[in-house]
C-alpha positions as CSV (number, residue, x, y, z in Angstrom):
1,X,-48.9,-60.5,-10.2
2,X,-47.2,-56.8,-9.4
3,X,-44.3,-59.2,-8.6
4,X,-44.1,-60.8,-11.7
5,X,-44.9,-57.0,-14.0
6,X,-42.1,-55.7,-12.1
7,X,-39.6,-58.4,-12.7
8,X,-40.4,-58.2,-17.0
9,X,-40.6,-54.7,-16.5
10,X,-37.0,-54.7,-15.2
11,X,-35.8,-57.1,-17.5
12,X,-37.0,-55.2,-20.8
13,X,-35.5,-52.1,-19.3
14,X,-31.9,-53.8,-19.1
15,X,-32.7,-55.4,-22.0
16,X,-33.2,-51.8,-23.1
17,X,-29.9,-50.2,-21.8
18,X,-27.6,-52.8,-23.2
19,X,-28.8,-53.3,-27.0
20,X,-29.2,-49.4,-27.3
21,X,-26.1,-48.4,-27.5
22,X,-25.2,-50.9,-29.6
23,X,-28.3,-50.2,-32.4
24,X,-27.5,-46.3,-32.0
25,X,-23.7,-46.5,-32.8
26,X,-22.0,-48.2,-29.9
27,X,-19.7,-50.4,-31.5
28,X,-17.2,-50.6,-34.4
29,X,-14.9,-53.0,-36.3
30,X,-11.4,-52.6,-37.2
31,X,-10.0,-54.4,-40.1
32,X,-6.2,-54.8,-40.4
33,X,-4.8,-53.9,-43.8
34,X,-2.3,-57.1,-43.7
35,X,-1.1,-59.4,-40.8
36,X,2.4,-58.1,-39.6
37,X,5.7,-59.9,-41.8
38,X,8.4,-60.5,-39.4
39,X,9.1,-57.8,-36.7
40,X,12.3,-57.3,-34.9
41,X,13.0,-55.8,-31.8
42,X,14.0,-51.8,-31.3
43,X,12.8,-52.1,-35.4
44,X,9.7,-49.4,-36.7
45,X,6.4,-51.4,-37.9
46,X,3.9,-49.6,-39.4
47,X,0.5,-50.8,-39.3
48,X,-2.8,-49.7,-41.3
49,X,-6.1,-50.5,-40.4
50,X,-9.4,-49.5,-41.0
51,X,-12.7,-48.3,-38.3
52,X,-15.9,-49.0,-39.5
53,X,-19.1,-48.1,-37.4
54,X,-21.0,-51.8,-37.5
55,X,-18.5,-52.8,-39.9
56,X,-20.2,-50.9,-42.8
57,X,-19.4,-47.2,-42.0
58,X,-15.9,-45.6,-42.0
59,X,-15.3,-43.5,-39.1
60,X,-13.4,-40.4,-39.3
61,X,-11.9,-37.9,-36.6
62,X,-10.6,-41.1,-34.0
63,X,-7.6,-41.2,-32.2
64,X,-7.3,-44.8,-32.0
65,X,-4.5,-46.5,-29.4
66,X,-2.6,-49.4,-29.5
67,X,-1.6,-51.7,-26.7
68,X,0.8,-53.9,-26.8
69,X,2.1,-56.1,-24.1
70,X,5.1,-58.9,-24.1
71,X,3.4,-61.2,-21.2
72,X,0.4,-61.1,-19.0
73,X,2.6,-59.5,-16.1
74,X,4.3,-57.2,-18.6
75,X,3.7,-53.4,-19.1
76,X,2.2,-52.7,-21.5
77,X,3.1,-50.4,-24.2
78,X,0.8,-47.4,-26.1
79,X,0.9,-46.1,-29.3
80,X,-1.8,-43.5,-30.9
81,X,-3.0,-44.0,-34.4
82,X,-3.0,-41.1,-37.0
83,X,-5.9,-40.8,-39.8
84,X,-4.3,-41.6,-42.8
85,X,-5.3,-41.9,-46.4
86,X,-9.1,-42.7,-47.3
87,X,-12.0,-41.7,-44.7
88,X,-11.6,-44.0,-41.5
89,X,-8.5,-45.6,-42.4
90,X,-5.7,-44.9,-39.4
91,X,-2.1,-45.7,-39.1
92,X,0.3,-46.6,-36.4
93,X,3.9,-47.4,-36.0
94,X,5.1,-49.3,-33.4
95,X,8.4,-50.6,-31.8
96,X,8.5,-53.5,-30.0
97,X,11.9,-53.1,-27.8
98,X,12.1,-57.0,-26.6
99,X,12.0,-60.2,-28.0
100,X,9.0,-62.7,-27.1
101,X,5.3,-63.3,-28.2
102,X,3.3,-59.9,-27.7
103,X,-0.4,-59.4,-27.2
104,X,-1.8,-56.1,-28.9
105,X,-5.0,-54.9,-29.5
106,X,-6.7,-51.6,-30.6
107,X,-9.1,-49.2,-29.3
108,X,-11.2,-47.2,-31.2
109,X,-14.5,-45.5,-30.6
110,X,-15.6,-47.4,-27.7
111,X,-14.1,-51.1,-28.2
112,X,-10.6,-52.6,-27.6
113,X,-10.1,-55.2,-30.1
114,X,-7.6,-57.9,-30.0
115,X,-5.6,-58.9,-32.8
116,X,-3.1,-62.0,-33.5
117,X,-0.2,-62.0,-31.3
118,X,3.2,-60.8,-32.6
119,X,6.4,-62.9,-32.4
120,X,9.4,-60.3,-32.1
121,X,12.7,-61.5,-33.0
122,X,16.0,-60.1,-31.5
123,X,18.1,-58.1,-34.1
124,X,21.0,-58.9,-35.5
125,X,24.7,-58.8,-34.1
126,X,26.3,-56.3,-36.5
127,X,29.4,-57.6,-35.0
128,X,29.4,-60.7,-36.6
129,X,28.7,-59.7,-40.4
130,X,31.8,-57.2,-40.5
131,X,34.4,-59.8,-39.1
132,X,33.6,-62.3,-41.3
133,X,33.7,-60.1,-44.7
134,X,36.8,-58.9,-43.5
135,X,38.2,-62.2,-42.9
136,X,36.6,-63.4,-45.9
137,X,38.0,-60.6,-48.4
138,X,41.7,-61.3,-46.7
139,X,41.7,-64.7,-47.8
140,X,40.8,-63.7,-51.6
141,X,43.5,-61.4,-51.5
142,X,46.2,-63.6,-50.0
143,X,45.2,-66.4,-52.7
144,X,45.5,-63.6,-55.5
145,X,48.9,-63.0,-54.5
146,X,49.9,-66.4,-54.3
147,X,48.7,-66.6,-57.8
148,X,50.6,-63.8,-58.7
149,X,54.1,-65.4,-57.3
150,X,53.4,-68.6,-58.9
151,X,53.5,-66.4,-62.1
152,X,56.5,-64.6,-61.6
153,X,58.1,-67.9,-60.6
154,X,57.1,-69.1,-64.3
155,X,58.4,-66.1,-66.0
156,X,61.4,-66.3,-64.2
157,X,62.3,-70.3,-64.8
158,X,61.4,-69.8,-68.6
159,X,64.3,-66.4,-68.7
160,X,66.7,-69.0,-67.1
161,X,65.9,-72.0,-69.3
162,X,66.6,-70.1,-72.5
163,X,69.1,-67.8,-71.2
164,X,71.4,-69.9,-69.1
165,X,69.9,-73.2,-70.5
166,X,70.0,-74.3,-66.3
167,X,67.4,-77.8,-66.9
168,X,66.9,-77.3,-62.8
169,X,65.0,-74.1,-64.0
170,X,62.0,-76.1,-65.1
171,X,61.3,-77.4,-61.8
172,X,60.4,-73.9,-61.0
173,X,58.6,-73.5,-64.3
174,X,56.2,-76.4,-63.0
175,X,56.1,-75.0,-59.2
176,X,54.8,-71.6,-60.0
177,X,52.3,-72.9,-62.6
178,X,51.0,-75.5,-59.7
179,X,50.9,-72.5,-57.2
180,X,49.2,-70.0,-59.9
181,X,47.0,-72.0,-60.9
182,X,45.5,-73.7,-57.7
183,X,45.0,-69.5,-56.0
184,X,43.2,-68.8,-59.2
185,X,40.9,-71.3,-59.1
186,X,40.3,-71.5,-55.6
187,X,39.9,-67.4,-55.8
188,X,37.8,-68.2,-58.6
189,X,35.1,-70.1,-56.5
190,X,34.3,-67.9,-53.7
191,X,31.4,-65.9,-55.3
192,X,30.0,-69.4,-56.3
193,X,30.5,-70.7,-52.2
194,X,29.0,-67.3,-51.4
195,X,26.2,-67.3,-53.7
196,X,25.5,-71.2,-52.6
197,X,25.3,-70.2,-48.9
198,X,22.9,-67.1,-49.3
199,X,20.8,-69.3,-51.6
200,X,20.3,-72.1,-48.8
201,X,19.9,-69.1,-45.9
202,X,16.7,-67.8,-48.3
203,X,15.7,-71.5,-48.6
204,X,15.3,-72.2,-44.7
205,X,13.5,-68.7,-44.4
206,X,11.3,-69.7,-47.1
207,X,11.0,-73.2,-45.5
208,X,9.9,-71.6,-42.1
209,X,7.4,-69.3,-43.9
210,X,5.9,-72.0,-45.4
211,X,5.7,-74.0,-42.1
212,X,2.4,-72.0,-40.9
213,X,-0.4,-73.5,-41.9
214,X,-3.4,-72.2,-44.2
215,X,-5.8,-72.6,-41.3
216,X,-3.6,-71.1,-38.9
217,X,-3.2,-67.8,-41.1
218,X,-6.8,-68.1,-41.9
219,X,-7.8,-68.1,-38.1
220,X,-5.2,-64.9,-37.6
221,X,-6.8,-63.0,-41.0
222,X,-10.2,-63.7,-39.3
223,X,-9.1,-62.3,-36.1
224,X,-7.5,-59.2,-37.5
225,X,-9.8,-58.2,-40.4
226,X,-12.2,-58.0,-37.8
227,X,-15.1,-61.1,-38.9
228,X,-14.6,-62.6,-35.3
229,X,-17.0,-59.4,-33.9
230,X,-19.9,-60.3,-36.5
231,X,-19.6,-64.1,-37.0
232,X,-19.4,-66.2,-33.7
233,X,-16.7,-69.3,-34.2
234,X,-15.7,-71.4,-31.5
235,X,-12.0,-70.8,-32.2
236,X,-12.0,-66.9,-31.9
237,X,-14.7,-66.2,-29.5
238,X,-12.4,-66.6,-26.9
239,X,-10.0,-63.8,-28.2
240,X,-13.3,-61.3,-28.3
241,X,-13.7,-59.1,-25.6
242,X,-17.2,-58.0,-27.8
243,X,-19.3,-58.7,-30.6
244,X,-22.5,-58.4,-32.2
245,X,-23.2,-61.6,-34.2
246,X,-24.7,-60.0,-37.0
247,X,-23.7,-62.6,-39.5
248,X,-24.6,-66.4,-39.3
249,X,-22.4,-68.7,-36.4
250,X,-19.9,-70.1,-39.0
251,X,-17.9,-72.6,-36.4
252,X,-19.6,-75.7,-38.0
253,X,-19.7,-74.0,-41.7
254,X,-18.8,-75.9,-44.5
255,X,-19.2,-73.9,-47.9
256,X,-18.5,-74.5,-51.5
257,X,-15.0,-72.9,-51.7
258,X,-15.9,-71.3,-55.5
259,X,-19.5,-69.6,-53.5
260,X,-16.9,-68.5,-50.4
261,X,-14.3,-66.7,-53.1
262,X,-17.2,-64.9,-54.6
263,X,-18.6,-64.0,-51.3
264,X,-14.9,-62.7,-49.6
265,X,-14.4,-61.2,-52.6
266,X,-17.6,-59.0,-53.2
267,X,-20.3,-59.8,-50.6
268,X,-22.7,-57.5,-52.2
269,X,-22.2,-58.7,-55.4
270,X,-23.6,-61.9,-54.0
271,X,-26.4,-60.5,-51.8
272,X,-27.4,-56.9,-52.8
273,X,-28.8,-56.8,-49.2
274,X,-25.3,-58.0,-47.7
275,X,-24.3,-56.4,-44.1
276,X,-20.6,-57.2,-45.1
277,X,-18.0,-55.0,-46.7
278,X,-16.1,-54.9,-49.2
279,X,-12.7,-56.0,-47.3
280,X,-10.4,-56.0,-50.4
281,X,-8.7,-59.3,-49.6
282,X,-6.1,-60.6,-51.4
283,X,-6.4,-63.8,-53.3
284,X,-3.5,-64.8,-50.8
285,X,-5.9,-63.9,-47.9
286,X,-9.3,-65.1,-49.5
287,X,-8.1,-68.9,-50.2
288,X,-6.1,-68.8,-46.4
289,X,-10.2,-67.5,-44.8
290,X,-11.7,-70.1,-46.9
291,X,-9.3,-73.2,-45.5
292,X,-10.1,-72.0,-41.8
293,X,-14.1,-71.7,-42.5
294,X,-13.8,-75.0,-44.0
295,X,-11.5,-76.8,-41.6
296,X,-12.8,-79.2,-39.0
């Protein structure tokens, strides 16, 4: 009987030490202020994010760190956070100085959360853009003067035809309007060529934005405006190195999407009593969360 008093008296007591800390202010949540566009190596990125003390109360006075890290083997790189703006909102800037997928995560108060990895891109060769305006711009001007000759050849084989009245003259007439007119127009269509190829390069960026799906960025927004660390989901809570799963387990959630926009959008509008911020999503964001809650 001591036995079995000892072993609940143990078990409340470690029950006691770990749940604690978390009830008196041992735990926060950081919210992103938008996922990351693209990011280039040896480029600045500045990143905004919010601390909230259980999600509901901004924390001021932190000197949040970012890690970053381009493999698991990698080092991995620091960078501190500065308060700026409203109370408990903190910014970074970071620069990534290799290509590859990085893991990064921030630490604040007493939790290291992980965000959506980054894919950095290698910078451009500024080689390459120089050479081929130059080579580009000689070309224009070589088929402007060719245009010009043609002319002068005209003007030229009309002075001979009425001055000397030489008939051989108008075979010159005819070359330099051939030669004047085929630079011109050829001159002519370069900003059109120009303008066609920079429309088709913003076309396949557009095309490779477009290629990530809704749930995808939903699963990354849910991830990095913190909901992983109050709402358990089978897809995130390997990512979470914590969480307190405040909120209801939403992996087999399926929600009217008009009740979900309401509730992303103003959860205590919804539920006076609701333990959920105000995030201000963006439309963008809201319909992107509401396609991952939904999905299978």
């Amino acid at each position: 009987m001591k036995r079995i008093s000892l072993s609940i008296g143990l078990s409340l007591l470690l029950a006691l030490i770990f749940t604690v800390p978390s009830l008196a202010g041992g735990w926060a949540v950081i919210t992103l202020d938008e996922l990351p566009g693209q990011v280039v190596e040896g480029e600045p990125l500045e990143i905004g994010f919010m601390v909230r003390q259980h999600g509901m109360t901004p924390m001021k006075g932190l000197s949040p760190i970012v890690h970053a890290r381009v493999s698991p083997l990698g080092k991995s790189i620091t960078f501190i956070a500065e308060e700026k703006g409203e109370a408990g909102h903190y910014v970074a800037t970071l620069t990534l100085p290799e290509a590859g997928e990085w893991q990064w995560s921030i630490e604040a108060f007493t939790g290291n959360q992980p965000m959506p990895a980054l894919t950095v891109v290698a910078g451009p060769v500024v080689a390459e853009r120089p050479v081929q305006a130059q080579t580009t711009a000689e070309t224009h001007r070589l088929e402007w003067a060719a245009g010009l000759l043609g002319a002068t050849a005209v003007l030229v084989g009309l002075f001979i035809i009425f001055q000397r009245k030489a008939r051989w003259a108008i075979a010159l007439v005819l070359a330099g309007l051939l030669v004047s007119a085929g630079s011109i127009v050829s001159a002519a269509d370069q900003p059109a060529a120009q303008a066609e190829s920079s429309l088709q390069a913003d076309a396949e960026v557009l095309s490779a934005d477009v290629s990530v799906s809704q749930v995808d960025l939903g699963r990354d927004l849910f991830i990095a405006k913190g909901c992983m660390l109050c709402h358990s989901h089978v897809e995130t809570n390997k990512v979470r190195e914590y969480g307190v799963d405040i909120g209801p387990d939403l992996t087999n959630l399926t929600a009217r999407p008009e009740y979900l926009r309401m509730w992303l959008k103003d959860p205590a509008g919804v539920k006076s009593t609701a333990q959920m911020p105000t995030l201000d999503l963006s439309d963008a964001e809201i319909e992107a969360l509401i396609a991952f809650i939904n999905s299978d």
